[in-house]
VOMITOR-516364 format. One record per residue: residue in three letters; x, y, z of N, C-alpha, C, O in turn. Coordinates in pm, whole numbers, padded with zeros to 5 digits, always signed. Layout:
N
AlaXYZXYZXYZXYZ ...
***
This chain:
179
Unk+04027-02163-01192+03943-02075-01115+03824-02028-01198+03707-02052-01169 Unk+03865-01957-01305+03773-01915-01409+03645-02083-01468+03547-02053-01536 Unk+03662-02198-01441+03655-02314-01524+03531-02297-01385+03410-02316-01398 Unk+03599-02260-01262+03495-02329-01127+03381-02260-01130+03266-02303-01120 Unk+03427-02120-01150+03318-02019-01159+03189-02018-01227+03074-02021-01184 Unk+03255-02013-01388+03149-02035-01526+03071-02192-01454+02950-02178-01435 Unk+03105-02272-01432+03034-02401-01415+02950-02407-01261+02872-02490-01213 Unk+02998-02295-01217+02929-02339-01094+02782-02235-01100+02684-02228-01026 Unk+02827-02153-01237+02709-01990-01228+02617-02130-01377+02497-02138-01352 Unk+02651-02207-01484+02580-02281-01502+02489-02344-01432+02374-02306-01455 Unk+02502-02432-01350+02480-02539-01256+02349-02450-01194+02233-02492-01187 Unk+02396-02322-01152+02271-02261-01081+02186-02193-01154+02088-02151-01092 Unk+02195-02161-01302+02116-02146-01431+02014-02303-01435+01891-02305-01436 Unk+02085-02396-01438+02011-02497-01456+01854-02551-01344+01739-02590-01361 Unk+01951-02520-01227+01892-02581-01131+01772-02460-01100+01674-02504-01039 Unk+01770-02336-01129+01687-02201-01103+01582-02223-01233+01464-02188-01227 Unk+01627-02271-01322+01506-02337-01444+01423-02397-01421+01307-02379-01459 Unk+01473-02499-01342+01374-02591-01267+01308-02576-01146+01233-02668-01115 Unk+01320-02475-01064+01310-02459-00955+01197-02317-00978+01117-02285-00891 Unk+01208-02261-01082+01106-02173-01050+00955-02232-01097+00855-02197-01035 Unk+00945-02337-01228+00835-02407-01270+00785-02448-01116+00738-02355-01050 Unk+00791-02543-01072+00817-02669-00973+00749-02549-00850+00627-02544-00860 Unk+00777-02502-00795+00777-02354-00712+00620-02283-00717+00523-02297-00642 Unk+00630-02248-00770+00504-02168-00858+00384-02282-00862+00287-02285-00786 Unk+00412-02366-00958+00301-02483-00940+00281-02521-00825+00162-02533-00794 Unk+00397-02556-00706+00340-02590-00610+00280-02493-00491+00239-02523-00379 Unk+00288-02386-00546+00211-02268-00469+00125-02253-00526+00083-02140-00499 Unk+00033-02322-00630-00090-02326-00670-00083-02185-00795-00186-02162-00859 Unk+00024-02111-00816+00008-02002-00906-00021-02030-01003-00107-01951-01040 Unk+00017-02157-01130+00007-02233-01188-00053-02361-01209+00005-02468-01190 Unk-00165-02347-01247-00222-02431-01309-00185-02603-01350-00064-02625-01344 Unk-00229-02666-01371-00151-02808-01483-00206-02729-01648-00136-02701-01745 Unk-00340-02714-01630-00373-02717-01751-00301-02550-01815-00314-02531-01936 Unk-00235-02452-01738-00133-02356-01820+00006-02381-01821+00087-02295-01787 Unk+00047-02534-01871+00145-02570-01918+00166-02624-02018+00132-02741-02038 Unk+00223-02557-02095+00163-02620-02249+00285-02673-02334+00326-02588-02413 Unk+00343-02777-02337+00487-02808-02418+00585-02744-02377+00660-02687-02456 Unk+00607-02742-02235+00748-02666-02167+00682-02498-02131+00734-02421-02050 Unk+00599-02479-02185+00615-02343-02198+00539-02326-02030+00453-02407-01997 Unk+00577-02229-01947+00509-02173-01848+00434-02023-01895+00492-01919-01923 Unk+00274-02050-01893+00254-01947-01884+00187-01904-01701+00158-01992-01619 Unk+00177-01778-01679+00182-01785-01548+00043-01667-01539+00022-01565-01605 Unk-00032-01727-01438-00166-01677-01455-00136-01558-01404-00045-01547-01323 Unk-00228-01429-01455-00257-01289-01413-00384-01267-01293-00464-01360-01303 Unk-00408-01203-01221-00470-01168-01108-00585-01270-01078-00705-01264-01103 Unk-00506-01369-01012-00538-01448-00929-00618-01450-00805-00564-01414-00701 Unk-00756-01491-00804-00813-01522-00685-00813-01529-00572-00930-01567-00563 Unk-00778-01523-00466-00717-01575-00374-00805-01674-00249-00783-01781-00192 Unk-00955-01532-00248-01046-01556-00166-01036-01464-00035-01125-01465+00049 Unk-00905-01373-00023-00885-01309+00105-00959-01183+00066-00924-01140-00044 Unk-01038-01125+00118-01057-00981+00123-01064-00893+00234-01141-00903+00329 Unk-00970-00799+00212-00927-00690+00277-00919-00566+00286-00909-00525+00171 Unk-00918-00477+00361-00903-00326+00329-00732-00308+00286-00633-00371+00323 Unk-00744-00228+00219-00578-00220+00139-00597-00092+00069-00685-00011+00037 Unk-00446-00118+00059-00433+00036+00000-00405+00009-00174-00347-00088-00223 Unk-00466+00130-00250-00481+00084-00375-00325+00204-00435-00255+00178-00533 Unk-00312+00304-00360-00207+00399-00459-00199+00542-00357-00291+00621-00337 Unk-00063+00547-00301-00043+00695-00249+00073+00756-00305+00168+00696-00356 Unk+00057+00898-00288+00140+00980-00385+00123+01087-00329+00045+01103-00235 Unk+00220+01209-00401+00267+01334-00305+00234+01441-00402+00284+01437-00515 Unk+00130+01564-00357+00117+01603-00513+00152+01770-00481+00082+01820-00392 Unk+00223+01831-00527+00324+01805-00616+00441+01696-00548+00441+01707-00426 Unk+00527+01609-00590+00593+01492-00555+00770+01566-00513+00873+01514-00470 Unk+00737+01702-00552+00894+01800-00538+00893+01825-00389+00809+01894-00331 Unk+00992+01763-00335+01043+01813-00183+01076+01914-00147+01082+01933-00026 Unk+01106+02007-00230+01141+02104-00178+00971+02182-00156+00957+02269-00071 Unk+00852+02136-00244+00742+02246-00195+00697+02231-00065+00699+02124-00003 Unk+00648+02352-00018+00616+02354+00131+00442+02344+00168+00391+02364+00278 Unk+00386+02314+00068+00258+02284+00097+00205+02145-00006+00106+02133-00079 Unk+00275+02088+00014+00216+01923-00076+00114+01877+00014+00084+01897+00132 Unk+00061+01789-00107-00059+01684-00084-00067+01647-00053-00188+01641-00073 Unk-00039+01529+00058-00002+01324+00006-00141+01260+00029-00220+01285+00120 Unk-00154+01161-00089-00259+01119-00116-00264+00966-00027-00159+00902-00036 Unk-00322+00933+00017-00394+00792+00005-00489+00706+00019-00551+00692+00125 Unk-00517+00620-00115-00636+00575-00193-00619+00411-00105-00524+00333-00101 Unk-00775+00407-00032-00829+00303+00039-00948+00215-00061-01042+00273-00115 Unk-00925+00067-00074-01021+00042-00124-01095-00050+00003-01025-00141+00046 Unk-01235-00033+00068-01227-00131+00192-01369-00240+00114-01468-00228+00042 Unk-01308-00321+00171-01304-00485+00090-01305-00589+00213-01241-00588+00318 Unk-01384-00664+00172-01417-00777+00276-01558-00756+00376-01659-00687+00364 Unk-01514-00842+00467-01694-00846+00604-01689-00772+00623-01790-00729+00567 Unk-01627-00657+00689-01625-00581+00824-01581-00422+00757-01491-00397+00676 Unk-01685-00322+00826-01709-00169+00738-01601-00125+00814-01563-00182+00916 Unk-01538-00003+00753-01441+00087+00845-01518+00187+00900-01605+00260+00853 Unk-01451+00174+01045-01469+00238+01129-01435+00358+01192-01506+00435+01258 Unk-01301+00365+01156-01206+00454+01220-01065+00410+01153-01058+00293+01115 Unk-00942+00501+01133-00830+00511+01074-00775+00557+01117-00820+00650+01184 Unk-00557+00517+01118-00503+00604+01158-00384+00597+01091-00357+00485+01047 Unk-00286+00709+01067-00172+00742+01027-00053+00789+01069-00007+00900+01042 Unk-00007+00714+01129+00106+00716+01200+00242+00826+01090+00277+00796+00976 Unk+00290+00942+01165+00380+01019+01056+00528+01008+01125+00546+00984+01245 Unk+00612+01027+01045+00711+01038+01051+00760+01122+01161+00656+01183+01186 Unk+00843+01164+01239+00890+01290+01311+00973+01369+01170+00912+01466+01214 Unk+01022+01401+01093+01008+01475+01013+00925+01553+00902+00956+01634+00814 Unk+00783+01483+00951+00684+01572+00893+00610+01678+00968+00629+01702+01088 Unk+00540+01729+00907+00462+01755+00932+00337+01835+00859+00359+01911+00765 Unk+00185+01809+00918+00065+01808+00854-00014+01936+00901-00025+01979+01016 Unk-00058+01977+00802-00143+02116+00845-00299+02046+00865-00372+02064+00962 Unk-00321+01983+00776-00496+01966+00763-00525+01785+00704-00440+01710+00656 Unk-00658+01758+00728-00698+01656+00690-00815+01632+00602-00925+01679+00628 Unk-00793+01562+00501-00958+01581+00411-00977+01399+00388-00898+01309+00360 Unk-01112+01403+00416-01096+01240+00345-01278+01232+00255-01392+01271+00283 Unk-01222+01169+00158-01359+01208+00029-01377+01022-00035-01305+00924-00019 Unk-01481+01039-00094-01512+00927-00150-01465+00913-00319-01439+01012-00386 Unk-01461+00794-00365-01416+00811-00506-01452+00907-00576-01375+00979-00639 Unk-01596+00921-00571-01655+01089-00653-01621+01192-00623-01670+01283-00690 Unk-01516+01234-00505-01504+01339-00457-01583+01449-00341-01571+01568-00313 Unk-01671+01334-00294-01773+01395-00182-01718+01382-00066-01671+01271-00038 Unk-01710+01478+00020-01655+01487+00153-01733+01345+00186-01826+01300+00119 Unk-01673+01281+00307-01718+01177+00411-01747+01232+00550-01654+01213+00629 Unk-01840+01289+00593-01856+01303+00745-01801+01202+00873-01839+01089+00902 Unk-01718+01272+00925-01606+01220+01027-01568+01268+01101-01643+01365+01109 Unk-01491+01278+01182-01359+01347+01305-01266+01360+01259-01230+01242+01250 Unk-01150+01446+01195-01010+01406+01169-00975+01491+01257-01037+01588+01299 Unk-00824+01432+01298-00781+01478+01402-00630+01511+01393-00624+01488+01272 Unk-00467+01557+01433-00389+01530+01459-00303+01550+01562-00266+01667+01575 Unk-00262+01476+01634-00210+01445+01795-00115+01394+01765-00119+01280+01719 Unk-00002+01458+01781+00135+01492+01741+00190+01424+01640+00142+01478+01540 Unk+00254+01346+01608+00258+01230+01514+00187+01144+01457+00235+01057+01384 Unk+00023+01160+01491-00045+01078+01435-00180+01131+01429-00245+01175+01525 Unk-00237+01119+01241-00355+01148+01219-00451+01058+01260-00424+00938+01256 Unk-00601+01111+01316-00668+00987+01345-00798+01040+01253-00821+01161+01245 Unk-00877+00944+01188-01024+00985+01134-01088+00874+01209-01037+00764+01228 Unk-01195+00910+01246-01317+00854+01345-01471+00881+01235-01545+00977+01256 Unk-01490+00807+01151-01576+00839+01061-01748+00804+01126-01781+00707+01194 Unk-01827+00907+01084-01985+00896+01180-02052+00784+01180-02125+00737+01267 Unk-02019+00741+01067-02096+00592+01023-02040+00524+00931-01998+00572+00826 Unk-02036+00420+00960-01899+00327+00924-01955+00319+00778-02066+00333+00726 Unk-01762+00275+00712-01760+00253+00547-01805+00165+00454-01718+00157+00368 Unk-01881+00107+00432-01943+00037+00398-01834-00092+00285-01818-00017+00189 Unk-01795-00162+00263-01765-00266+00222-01818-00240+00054-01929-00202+00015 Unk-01681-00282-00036-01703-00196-00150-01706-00074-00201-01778-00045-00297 Unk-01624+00010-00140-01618+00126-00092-01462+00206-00146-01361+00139-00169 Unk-01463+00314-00156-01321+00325-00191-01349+00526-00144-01423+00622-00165 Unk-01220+00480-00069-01170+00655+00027-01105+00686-00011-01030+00603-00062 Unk-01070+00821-00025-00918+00936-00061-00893+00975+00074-00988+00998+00148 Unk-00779+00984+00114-00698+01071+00221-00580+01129+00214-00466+01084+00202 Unk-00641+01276+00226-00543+01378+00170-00517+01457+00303-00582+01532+00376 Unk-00346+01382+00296-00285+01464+00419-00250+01643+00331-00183+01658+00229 Unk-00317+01753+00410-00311+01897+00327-00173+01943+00407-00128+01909+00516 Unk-00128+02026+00315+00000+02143+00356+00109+02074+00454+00139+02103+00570 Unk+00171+01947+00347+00256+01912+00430+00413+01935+00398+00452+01968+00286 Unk+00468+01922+00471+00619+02001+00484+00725+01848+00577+00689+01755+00649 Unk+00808+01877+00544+00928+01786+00547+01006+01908+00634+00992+02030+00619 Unk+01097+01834+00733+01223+01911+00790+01345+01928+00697+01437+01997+00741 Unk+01355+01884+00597+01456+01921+00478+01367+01888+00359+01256+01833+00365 Unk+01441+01935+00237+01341+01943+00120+01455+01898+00011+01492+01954-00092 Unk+01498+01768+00076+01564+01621-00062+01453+01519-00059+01359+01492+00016 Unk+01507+01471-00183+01439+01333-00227+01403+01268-00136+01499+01270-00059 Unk+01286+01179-00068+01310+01111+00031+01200+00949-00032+01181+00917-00149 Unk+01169+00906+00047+01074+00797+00012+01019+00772+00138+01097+00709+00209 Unk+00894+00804+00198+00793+00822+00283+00766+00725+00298+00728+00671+00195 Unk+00766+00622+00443+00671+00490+00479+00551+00518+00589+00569+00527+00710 Unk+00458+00527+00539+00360+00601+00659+00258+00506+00687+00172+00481+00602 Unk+00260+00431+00839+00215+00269+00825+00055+00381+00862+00041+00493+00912 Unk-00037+00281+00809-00159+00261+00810-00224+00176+00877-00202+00058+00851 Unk-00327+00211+00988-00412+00139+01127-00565+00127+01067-00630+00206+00999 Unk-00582+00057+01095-00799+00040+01076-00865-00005+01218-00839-00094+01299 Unk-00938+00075+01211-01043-00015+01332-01179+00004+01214-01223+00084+01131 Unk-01212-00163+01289-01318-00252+01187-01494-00187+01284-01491-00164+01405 Unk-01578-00175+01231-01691-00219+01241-01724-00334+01349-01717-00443+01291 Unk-01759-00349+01484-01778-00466+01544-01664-00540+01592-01673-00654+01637 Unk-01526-00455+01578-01371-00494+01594-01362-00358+01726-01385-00238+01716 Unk-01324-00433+01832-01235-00287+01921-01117-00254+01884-01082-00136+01896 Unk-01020-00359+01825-00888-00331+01825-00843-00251+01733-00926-00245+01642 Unk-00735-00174+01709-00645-00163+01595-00571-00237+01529-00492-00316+01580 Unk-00590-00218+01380-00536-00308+01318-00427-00274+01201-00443-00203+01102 Unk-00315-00345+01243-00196-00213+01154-00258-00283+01014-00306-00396+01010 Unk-00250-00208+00919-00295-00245+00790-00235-00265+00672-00262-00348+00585 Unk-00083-00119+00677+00016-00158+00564+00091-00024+00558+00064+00067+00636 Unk+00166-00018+00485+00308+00140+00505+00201+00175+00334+00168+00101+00241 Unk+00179+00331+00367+00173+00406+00266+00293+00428+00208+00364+00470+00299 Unk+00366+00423+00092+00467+00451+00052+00463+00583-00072+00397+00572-00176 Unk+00555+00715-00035+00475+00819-00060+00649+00850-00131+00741+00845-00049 Unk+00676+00873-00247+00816+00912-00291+00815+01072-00364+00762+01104-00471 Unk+00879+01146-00284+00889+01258-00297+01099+01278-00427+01190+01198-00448 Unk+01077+01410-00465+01200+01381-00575+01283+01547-00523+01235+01644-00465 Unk+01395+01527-00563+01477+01696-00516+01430+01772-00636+01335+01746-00709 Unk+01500+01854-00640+01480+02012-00726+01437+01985-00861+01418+02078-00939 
***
């Protein structure tokens, strides 16, 4: 039994050796010419060609659940053709938001609409974001229905510049800690 085990957790050592080179190269992550005598080295921030609005980093400030007036941050970098237009933030039913601020990397207010309608923040900005661009959005004085550890997924919407639709964009992930 012990003989089937060890040889069969080999076998998949072996075959996972080979399978991650092979893998990688053929997803283009890897190069020919960054293989050098067995060795894989594996390229760092890779190209792709896609550009997108994305989220660069959100966070809860102070990050303690139990405070009753936290921050939560989140940092937009908008990237690609098409300027932002309008945003939205879909919340949890256990939150809830007192206020809305949204500023530019330097810290200058952005002239906009923010709004919140029951579960969901909306910003309607006056004149769209220009491409290359990077936003702060700071949900103010927010409060949780209990005050434990939790880990926050707060999906993120865009409407584009010359786009009618909404476009879900990605989960803010916001980790709050207990006492």
């Amino acid at each position: 039994m012990k003989n089937n085990l060890l040889s069969s957790f080999v076998v998949a050592m072996i075959l996972s050796a080979f399978a991650i080179p092979i893998t990688s190269y053929a997803g283009g992550i890897i190069s020919p010419s960054r293989i050098n005598k067995g060795k894989v080295i594996i390229a760092k921030g890779i190209d792709t060609g896609v550009k997108f609005i994305h989220i660069d980093e959100s966070a809860a400030i102070p990050n303690n659940a139990s405070y009753r007036n936290a921050t939560y941050k989140i940092d937009l970098h908008v990237n690609g053709k098409y300027a932002l237009s309008a945003l939205a933030i879909a919340l949890p039913e256990e939150l809830s938001v007192g206020g809305v601020e949204d500023t530019d990397a330097a810290g200058n207010p952005i002239a906009g609409n923010a709004s919140i309608n029951g579960k969901k923040v909306a910003i309607a900005f006056n004149s769209p974001i220009n491409t290359e661009s990077y936003l702060e959005i700071h949900l103010k004085n927010v409060s949780a229905r209990w005050n434990r550890s939790n880990t926050w997924l707060l999906p993120v919407s865009v409407k584009l510049d010359g786009i009618s639709d909404e476009i879900p964009l990605s989960l803010a992930r916001i980790q709050t800690y207990g006492h």
